[in-house]
C-alpha positions in Angstrom: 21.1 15.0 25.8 22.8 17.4 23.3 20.1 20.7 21.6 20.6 19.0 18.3 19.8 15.5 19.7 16.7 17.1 21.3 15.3 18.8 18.4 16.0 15.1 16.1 13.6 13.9 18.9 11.2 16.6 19.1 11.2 16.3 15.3 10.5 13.0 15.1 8.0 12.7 17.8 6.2 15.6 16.7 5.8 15.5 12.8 6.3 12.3 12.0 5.3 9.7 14.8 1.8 11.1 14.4 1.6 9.3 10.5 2.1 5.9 12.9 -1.2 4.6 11.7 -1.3 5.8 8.2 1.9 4.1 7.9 0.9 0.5 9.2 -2.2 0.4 7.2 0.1 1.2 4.3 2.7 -1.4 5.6 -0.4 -4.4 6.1 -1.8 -3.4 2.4 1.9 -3.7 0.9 2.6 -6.8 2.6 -0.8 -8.5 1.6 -2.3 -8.2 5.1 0.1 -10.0 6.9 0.2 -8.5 10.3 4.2 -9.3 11.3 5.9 -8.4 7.9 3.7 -4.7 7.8 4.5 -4.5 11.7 8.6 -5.3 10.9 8.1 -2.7 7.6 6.7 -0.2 9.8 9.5 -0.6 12.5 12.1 -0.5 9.4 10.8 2.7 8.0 10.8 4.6 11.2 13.9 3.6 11.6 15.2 4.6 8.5 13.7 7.8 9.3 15.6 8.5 12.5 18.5 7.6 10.8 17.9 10.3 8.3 16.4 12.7 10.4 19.3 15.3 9.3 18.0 15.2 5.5 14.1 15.9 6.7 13.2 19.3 6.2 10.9 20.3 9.2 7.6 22.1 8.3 7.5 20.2 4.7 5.5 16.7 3.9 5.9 14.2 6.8 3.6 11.9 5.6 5.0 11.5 2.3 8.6 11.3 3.4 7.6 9.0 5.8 5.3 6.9 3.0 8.7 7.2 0.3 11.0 5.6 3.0 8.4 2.8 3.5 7.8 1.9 0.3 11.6 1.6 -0.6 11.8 -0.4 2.1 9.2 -2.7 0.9 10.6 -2.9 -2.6 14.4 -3.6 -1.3 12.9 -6.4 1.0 10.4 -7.4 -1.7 13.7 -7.7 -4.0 15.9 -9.4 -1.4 13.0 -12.0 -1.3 12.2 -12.4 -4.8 15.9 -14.1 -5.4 15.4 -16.3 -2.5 14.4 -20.3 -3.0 11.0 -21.0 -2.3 10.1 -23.1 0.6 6.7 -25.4 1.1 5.5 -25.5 4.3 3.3 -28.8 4.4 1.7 -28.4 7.5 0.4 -25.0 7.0 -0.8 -26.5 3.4 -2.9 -29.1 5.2 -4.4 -26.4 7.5 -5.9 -24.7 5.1 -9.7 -25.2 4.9 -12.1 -24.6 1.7 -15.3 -22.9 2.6 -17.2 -22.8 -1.1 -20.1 -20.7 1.1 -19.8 -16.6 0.3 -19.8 -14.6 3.8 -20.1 -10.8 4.1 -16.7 -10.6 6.8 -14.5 -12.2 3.5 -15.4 -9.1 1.4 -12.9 -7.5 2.8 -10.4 -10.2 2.1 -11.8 -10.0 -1.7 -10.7 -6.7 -2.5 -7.6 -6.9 -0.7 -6.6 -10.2 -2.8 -7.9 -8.3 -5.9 -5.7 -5.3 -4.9 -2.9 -7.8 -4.5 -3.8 -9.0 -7.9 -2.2 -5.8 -9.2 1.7 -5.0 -10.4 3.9 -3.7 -8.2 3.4 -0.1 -9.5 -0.3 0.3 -9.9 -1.1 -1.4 -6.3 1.6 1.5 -4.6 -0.3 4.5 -6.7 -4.2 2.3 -5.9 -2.6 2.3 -2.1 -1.2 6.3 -1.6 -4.6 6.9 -2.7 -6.6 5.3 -0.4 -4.7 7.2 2.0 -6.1 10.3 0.4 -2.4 11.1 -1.2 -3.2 14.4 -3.4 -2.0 13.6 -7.4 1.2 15.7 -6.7 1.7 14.4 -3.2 1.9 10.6 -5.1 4.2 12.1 -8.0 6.5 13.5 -5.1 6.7 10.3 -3.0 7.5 7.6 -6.2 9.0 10.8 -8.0 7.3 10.3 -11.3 5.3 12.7 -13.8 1.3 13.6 -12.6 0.1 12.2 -15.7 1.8 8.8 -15.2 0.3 9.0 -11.4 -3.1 9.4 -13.3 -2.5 6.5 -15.9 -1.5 4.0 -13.0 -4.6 4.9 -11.2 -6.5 4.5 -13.8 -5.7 1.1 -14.5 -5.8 0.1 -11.2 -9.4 1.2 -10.7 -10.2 -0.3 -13.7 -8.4 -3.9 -13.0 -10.3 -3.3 -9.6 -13.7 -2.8 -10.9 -13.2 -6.0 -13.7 -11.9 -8.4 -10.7 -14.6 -6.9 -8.2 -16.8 -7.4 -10.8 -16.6 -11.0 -11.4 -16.7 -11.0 -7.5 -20.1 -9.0 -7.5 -21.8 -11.6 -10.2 -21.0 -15.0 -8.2 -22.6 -13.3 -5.4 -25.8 -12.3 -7.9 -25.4 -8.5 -8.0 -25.9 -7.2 -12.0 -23.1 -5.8 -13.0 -22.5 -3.9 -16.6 -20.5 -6.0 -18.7 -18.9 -3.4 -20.4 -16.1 -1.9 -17.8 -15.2 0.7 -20.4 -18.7 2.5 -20.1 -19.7 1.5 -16.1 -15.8 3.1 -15.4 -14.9 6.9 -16.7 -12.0 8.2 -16.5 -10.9 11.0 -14.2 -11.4 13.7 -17.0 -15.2 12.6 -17.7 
């Protein structure tokens, strides 16, 4: 094995294999918690990240480059998709089962469907944070402004808490109806 082939590894294994995890859970979220597509997204982004080990800088942000290249790659599929005819499946349609009963394991299914409930650009910016991507550390990875980071945010917290919400008072919890004044904003 050439030096330079060697460090490429060493780089890759060390600084940015470790973000394995952070990337799937990324990958599962983008892909509305479907298991295969953020498992073949996860695969695509690292390697779209060997292939451009030689841009990396070692020592800089890993985990963002490594977040950037998979959320590209999600939009570029998401893209490819979009233009394509939509098929039925008609046996998976008469699988599906209605349960009208609330159960505590679905919660988790709630918020993802009401994260998925958000565009495109607000669900990446609600997503990076999860993650516990910095404001600056989001503006670098979609490469946009910190005050548009903070706007998307915003909104996507607040279309969270009005979906959750409606969620929360089916289930009986009180909820203020007024999301303006139960929801500050990040300067309050």
């Amino acid at each position: 094995m050439k030096s330079s082939e060697h460090t490429r590894e060493q780089v890759f294994k060390s600084e940015l294999l470790p973000h394995y995890d952070a990337i799937y859970s990324f990958a599962y979220r983008l892909t509305n918690g479907d298991a295969v597509k953020a498992g073949d997204l996860v695969q695509e982004t690292y390697e779209k990240a060997w292939r451009s080990i030689g841009r990396y800088e070692s020592g800089t942000n890993p985990r963002a480059w490594m977040f950037r290249i998979c959320q590209h790659a999600f939009i570029n599929e998401w893209r490819k998709v979009r233009n394509m005819p939509v098929k039925l499946d008609l046996d998976a349609a008469g699988r599906i089962q209605s349960d009208n009963e609330p159960n505590h394991a679905q919660m988790g299914d709630e918020v993802m469907n009401a994260i998925n409930t958000l565009p495109n650009q607000q669900r990446i910016v609600l997503l990076l944070d999860l993650q516990d991507f910095t404001y600056e550390e989001m503006a670098t990875v979609l490469k946009i402004r910190i005050g548009t980071v903070r706007s998307r945010l915003h909104r996507a917290r607040k279309a969270l808490y009005v979906c959750l919400s409606l969620y929360a008072r089916d289930l009986g919890y009180r909820v203020p109806d007024d999301a303006d004044a139960a929801f500050p904003t990040d300067d309050q």
